[in-house]
PyMOL Python script that loads the backbone (N, CA, C, O; Angstrom):
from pymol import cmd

cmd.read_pdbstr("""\
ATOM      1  N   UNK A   1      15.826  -0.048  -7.658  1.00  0.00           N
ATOM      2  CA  UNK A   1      14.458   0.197  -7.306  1.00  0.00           C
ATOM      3  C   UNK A   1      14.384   0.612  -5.843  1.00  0.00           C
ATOM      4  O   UNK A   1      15.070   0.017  -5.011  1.00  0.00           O
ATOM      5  N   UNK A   2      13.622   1.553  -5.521  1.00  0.00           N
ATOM      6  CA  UNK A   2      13.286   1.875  -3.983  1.00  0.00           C
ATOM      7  C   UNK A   2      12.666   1.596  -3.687  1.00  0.00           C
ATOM      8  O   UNK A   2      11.827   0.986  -4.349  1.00  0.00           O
ATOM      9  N   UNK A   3      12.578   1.834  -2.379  1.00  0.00           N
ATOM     10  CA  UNK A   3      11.439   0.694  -1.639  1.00  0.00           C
ATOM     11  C   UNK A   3      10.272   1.548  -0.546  1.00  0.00           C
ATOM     12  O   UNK A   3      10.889   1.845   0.477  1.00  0.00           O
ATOM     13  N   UNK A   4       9.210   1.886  -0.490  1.00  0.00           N
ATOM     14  CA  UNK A   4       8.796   2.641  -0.154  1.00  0.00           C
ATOM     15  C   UNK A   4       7.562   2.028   0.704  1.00  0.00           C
ATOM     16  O   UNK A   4       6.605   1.504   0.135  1.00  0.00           O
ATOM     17  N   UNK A   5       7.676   2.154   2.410  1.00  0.00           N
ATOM     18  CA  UNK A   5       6.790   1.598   3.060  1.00  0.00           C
ATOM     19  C   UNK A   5       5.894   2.557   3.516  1.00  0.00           C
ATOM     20  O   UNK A   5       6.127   3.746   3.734  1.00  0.00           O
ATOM     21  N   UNK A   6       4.452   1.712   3.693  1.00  0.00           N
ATOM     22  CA  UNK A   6       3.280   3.090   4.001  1.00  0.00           C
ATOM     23  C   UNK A   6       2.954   1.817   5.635  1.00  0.00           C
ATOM     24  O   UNK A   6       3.236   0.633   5.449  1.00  0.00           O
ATOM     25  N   UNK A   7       2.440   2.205   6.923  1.00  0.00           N
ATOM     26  CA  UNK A   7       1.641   1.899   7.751  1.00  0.00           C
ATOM     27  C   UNK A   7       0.308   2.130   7.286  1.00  0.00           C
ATOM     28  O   UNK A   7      -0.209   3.247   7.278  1.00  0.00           O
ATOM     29  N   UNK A   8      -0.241   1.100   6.906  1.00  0.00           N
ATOM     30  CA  UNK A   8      -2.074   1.561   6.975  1.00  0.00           C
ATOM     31  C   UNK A   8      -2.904   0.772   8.240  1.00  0.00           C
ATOM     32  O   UNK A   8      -2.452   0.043   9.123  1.00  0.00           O
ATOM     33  N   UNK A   9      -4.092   1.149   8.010  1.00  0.00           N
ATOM     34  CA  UNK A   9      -5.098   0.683   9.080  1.00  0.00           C
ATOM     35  C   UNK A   9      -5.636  -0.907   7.989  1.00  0.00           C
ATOM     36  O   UNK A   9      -6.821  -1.228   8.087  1.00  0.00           O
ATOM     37  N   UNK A  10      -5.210  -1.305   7.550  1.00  0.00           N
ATOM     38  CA  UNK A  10      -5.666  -2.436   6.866  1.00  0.00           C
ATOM     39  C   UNK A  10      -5.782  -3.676   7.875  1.00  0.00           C
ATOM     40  O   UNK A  10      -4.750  -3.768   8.538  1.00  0.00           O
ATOM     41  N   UNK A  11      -6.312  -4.223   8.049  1.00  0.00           N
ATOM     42  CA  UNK A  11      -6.447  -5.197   9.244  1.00  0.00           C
ATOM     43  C   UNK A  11      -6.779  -6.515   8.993  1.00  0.00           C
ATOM     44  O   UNK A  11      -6.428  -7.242   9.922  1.00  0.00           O
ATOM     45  N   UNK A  12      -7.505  -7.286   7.783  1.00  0.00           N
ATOM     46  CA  UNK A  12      -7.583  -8.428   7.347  1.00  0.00           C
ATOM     47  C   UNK A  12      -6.994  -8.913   5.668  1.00  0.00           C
ATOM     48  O   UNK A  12      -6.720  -8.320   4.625  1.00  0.00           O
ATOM     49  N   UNK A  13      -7.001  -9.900   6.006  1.00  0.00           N
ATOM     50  CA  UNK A  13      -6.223 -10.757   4.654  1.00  0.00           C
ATOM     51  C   UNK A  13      -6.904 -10.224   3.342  1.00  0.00           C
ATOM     52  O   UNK A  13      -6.499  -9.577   2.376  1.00  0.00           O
ATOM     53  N   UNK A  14      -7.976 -10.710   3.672  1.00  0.00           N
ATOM     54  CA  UNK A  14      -9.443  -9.932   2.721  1.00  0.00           C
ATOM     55  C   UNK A  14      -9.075  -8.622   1.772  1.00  0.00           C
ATOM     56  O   UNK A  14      -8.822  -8.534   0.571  1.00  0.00           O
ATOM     57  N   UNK A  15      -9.174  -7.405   3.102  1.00  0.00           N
ATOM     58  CA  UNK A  15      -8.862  -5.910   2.605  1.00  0.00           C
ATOM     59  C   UNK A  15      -7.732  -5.897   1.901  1.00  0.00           C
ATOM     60  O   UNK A  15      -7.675  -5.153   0.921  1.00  0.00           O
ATOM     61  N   UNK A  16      -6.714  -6.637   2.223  1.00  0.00           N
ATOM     62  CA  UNK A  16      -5.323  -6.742   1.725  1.00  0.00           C
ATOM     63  C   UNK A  16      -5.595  -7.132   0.099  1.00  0.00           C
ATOM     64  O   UNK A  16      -5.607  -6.321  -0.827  1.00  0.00           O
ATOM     65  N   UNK A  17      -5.786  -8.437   0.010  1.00  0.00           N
ATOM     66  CA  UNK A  17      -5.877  -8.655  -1.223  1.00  0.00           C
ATOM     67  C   UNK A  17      -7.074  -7.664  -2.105  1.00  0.00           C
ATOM     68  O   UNK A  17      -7.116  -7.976  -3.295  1.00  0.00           O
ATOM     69  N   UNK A  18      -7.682  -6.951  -1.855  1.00  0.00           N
ATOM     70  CA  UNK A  18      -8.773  -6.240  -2.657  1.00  0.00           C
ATOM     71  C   UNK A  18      -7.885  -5.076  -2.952  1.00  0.00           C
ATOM     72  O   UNK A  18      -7.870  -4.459  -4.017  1.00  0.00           O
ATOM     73  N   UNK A  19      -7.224  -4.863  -2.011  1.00  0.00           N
ATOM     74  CA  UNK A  19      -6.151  -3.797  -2.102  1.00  0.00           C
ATOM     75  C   UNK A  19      -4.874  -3.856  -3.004  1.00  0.00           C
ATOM     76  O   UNK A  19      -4.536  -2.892  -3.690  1.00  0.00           O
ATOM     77  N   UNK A  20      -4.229  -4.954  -2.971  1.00  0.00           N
ATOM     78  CA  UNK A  20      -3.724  -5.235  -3.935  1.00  0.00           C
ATOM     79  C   UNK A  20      -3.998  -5.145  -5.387  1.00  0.00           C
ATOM     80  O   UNK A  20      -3.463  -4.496  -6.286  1.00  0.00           O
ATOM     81  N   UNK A  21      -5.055  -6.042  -5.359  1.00  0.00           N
ATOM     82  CA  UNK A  21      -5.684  -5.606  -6.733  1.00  0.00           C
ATOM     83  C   UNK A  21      -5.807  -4.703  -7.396  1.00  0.00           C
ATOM     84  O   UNK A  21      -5.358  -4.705  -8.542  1.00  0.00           O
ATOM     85  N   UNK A  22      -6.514  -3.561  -6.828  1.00  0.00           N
ATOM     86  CA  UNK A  22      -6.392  -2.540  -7.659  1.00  0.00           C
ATOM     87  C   UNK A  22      -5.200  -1.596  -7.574  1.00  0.00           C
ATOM     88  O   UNK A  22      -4.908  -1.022  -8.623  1.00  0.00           O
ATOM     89  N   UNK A  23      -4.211  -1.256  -6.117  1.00  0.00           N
ATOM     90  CA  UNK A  23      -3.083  -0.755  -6.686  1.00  0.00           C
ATOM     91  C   UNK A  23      -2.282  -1.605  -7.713  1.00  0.00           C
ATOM     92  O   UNK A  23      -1.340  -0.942  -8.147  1.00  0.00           O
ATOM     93  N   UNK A  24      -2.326  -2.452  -8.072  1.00  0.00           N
ATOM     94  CA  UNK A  24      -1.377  -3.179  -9.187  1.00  0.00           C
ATOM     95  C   UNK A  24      -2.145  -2.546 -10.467  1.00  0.00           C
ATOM     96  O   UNK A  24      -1.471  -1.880 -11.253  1.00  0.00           O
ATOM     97  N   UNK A  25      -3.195  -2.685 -10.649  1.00  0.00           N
ATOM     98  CA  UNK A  25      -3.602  -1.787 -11.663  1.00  0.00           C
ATOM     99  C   UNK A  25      -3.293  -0.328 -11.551  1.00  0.00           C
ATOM    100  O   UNK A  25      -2.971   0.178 -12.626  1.00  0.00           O
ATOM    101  N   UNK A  26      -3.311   0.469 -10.527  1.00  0.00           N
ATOM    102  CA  UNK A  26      -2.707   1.989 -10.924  1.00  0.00           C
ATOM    103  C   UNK A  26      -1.295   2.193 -10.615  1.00  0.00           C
ATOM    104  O   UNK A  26      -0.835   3.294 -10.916  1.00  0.00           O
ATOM    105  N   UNK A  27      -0.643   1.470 -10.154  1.00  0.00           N
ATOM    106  CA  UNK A  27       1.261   1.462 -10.056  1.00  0.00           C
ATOM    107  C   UNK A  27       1.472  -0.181 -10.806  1.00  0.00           C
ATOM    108  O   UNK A  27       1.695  -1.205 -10.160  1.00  0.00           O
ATOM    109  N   UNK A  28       1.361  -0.110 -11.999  1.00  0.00           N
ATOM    110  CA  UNK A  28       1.796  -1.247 -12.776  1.00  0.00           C
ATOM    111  C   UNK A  28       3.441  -1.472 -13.003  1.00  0.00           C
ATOM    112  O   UNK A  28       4.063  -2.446 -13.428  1.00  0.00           O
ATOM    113  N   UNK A  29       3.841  -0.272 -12.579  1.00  0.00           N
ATOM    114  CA  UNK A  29       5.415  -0.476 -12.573  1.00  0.00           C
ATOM    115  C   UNK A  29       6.000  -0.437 -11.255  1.00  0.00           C
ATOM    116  O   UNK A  29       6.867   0.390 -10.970  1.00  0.00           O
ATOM    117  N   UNK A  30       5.605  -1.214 -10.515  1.00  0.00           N
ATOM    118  CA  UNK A  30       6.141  -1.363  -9.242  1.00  0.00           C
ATOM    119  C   UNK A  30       5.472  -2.631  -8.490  1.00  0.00           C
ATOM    120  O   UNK A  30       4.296  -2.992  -8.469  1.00  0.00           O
ATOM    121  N   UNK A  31       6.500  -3.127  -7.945  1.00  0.00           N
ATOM    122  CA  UNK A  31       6.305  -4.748  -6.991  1.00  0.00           C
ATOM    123  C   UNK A  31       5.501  -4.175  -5.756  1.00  0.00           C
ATOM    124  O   UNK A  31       6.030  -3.255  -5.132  1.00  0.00           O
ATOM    125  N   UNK A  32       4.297  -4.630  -5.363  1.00  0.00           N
ATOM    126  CA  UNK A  32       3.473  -4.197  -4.187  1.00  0.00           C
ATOM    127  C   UNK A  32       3.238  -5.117  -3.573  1.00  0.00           C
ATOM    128  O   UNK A  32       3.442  -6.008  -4.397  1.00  0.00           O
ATOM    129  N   UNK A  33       2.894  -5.665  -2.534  1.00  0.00           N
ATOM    130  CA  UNK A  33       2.834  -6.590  -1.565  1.00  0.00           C
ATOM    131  C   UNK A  33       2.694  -6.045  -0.107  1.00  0.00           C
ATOM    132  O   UNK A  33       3.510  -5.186   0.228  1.00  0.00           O
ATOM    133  N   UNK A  34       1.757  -6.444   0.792  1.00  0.00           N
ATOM    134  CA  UNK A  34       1.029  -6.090   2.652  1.00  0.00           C
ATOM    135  C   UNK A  34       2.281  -7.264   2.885  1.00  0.00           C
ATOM    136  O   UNK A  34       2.704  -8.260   2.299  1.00  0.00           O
ATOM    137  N   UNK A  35       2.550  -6.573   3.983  1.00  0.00           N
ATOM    138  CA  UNK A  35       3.216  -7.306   5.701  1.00  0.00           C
ATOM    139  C   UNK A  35       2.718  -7.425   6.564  1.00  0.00           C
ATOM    140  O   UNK A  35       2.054  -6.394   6.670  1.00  0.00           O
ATOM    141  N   UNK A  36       2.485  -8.181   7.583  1.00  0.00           N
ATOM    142  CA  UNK A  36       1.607  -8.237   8.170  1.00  0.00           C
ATOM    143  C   UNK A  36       2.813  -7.732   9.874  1.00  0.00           C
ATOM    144  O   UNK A  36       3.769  -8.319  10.381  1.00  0.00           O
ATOM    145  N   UNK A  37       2.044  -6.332  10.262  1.00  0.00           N
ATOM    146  CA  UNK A  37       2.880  -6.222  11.280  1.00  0.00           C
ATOM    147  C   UNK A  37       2.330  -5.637  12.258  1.00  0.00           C
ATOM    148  O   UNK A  37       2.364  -4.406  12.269  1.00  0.00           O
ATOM    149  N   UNK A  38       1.694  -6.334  13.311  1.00  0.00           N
ATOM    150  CA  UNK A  38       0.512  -6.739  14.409  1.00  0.00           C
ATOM    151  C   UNK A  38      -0.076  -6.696  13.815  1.00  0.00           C
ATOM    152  O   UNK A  38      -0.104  -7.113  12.657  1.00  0.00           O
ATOM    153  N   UNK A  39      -1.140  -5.874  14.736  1.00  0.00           N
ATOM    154  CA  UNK A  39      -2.900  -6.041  14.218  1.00  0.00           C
ATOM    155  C   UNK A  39      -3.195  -5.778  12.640  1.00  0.00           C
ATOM    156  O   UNK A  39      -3.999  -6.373  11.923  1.00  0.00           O
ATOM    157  N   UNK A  40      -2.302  -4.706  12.305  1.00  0.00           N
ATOM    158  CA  UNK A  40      -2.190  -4.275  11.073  1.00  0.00           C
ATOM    159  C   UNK A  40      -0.847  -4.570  10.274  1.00  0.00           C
ATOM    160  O   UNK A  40       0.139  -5.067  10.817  1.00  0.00           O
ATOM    161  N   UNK A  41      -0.911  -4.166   8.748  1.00  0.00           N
ATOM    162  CA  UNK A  41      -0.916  -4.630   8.062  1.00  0.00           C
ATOM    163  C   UNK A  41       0.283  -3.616   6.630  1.00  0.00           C
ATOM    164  O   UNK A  41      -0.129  -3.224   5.538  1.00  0.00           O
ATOM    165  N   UNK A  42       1.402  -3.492   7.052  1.00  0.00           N
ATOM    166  CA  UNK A  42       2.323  -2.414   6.185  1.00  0.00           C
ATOM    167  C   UNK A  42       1.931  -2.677   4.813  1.00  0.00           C
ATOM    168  O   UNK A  42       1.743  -3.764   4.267  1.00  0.00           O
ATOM    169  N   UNK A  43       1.829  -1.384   4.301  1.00  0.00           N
ATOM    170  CA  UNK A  43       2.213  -1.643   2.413  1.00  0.00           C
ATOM    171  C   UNK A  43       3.930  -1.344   1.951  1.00  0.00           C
ATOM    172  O   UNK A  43       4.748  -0.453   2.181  1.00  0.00           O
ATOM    173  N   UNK A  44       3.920  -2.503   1.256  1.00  0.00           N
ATOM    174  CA  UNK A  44       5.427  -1.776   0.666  1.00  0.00           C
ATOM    175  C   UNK A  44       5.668  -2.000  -0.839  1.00  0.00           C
ATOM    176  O   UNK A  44       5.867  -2.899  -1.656  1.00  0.00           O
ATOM    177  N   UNK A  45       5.561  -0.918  -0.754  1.00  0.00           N
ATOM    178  CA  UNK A  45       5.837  -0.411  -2.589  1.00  0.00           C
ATOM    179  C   UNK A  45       7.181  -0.689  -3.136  1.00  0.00           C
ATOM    180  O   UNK A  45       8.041  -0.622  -2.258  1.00  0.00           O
ATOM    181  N   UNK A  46       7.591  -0.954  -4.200  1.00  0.00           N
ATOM    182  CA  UNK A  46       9.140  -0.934  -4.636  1.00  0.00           C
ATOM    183  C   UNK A  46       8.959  -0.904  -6.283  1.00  0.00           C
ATOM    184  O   UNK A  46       8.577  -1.717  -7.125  1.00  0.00           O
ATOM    185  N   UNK A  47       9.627   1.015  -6.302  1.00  0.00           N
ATOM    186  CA  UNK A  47       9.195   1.297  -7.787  1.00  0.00           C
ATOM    187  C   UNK A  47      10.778   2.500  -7.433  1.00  0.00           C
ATOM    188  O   UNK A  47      11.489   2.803  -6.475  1.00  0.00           O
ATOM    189  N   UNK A  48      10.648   2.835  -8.925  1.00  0.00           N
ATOM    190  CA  UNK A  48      11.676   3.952  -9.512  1.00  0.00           C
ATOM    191  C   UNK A  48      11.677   5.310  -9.036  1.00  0.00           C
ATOM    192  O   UNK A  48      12.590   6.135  -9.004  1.00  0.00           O
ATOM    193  N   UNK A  49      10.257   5.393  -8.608  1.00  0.00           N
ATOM    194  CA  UNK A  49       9.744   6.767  -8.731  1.00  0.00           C
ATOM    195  C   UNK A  49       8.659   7.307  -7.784  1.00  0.00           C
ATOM    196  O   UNK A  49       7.663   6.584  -7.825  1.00  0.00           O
ATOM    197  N   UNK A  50       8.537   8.327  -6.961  1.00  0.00           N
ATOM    198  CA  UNK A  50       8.151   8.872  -5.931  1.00  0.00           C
ATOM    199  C   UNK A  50       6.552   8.777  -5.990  1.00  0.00           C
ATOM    200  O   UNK A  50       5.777   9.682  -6.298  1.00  0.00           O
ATOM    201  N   UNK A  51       6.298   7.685  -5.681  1.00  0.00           N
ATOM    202  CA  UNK A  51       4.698   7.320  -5.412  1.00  0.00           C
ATOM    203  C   UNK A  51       3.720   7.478  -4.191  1.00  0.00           C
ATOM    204  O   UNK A  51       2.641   6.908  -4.025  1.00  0.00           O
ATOM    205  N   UNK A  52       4.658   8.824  -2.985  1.00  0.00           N
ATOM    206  CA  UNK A  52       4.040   8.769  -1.477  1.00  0.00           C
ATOM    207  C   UNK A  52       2.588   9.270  -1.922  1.00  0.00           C
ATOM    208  O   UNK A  52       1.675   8.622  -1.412  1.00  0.00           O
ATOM    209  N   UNK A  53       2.280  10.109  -2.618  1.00  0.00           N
ATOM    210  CA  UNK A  53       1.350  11.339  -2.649  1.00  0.00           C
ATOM    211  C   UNK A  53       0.099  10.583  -3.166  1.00  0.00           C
ATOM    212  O   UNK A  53      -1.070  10.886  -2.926  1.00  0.00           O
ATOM    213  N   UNK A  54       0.571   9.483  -3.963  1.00  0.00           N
ATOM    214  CA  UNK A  54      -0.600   8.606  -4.749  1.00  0.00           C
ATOM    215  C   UNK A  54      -0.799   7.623  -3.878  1.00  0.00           C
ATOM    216  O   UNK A  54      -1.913   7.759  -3.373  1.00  0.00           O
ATOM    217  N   UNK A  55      -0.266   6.748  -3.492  1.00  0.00           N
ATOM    218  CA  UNK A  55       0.052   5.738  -2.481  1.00  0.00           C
ATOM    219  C   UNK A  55      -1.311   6.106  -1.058  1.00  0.00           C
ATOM    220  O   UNK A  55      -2.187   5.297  -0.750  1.00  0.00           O
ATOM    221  N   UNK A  56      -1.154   7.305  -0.504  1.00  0.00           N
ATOM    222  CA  UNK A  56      -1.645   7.797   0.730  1.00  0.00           C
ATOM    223  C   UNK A  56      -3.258   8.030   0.089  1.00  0.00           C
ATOM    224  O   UNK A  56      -4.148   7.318   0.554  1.00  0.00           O
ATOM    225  N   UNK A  57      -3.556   8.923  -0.858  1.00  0.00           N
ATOM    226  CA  UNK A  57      -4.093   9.410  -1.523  1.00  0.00           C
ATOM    227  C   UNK A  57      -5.631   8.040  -1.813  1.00  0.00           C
ATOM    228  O   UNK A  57      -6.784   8.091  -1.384  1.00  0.00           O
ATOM    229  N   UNK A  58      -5.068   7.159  -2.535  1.00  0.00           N
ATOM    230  CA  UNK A  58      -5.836   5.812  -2.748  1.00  0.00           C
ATOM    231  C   UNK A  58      -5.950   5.253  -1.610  1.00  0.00           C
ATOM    232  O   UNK A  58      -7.132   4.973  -1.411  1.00  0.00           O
ATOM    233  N   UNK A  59      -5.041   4.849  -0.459  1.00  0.00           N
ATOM    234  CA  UNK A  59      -5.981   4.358   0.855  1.00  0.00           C
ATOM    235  C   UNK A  59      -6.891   4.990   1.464  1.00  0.00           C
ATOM    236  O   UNK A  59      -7.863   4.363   1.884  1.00  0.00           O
ATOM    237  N   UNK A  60      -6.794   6.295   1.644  1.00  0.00           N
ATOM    238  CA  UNK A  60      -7.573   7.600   1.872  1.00  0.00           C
ATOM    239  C   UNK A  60      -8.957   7.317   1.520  1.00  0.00           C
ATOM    240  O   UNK A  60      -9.942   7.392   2.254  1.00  0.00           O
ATOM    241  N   UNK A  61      -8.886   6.931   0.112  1.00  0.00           N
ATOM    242  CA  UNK A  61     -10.149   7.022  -0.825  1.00  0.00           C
ATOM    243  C   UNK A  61     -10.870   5.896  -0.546  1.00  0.00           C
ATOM    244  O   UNK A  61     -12.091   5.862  -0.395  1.00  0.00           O
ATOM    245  N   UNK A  62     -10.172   5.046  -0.482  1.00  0.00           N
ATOM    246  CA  UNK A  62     -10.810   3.463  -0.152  1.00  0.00           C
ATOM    247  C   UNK A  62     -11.293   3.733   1.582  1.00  0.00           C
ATOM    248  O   UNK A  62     -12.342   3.147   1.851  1.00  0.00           O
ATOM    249  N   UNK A  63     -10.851   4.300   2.422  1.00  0.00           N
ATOM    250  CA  UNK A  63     -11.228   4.148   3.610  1.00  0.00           C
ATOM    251  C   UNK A  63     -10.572   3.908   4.663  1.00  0.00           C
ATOM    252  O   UNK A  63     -11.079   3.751   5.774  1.00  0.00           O
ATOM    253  N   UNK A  64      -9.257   3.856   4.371  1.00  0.00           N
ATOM    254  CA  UNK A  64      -8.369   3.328   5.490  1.00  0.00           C
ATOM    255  C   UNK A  64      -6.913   4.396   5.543  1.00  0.00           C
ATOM    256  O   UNK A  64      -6.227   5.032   4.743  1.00  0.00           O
ATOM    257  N   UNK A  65      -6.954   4.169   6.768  1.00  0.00           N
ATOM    258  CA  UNK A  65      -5.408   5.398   7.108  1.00  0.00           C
ATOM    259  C   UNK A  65      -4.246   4.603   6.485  1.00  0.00           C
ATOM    260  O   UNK A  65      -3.875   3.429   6.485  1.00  0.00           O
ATOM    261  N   UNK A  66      -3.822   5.816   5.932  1.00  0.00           N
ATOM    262  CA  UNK A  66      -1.901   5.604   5.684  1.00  0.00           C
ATOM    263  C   UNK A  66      -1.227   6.399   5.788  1.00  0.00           C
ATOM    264  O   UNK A  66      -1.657   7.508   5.474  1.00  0.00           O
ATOM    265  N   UNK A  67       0.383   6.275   6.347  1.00  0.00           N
ATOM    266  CA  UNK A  67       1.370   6.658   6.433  1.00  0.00           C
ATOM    267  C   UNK A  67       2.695   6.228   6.052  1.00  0.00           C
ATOM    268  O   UNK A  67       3.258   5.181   6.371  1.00  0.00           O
ATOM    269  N   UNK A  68       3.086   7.094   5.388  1.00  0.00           N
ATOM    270  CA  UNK A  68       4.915   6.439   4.957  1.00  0.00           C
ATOM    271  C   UNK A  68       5.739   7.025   5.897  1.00  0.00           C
ATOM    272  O   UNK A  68       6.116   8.141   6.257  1.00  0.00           O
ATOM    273  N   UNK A  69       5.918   5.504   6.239  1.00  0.00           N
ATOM    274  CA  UNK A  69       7.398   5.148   6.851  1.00  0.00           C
ATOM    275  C   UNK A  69       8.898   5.711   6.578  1.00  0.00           C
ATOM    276  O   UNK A  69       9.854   5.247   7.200  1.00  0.00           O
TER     277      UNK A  69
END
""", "prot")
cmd.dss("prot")
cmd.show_as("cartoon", "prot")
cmd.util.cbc("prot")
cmd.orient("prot")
């Protein structure tokens, strides 16, 4: 499995878990879990298969910046 980290602007525990939530519903085949690294808050994905484009795409939509690492 690869492991695929995004930097977002996510900044509380809160956003995190709401965030979670629903990417586990649209990447159901992949382990997702926030880090907390300063102010903000890494995503790291760990799936089979090349999820940057969707990944960026859904924080985008929700409101908050991302970037893979």
């Amino acid at each position: 499995m690869g492991l695929a980290v995004f930097k977002t602007s996510v900044t509380t525990q809160q956003q995190a878990d709401y965030l979670l939530h629903v990417l586990r519903q649209r990447i159901s085949d992949g382990v997702i879990y926030f880090h907390p690294q300063g102010p903000v808050q890494n995503c790291h994905i760990q799936i089979n298969r090349d999820i940057a484009d969707i990944a960026c795409a859904f924080f985008k939509k929700e409101g908050f910046d991302c970037q893979k690492l």
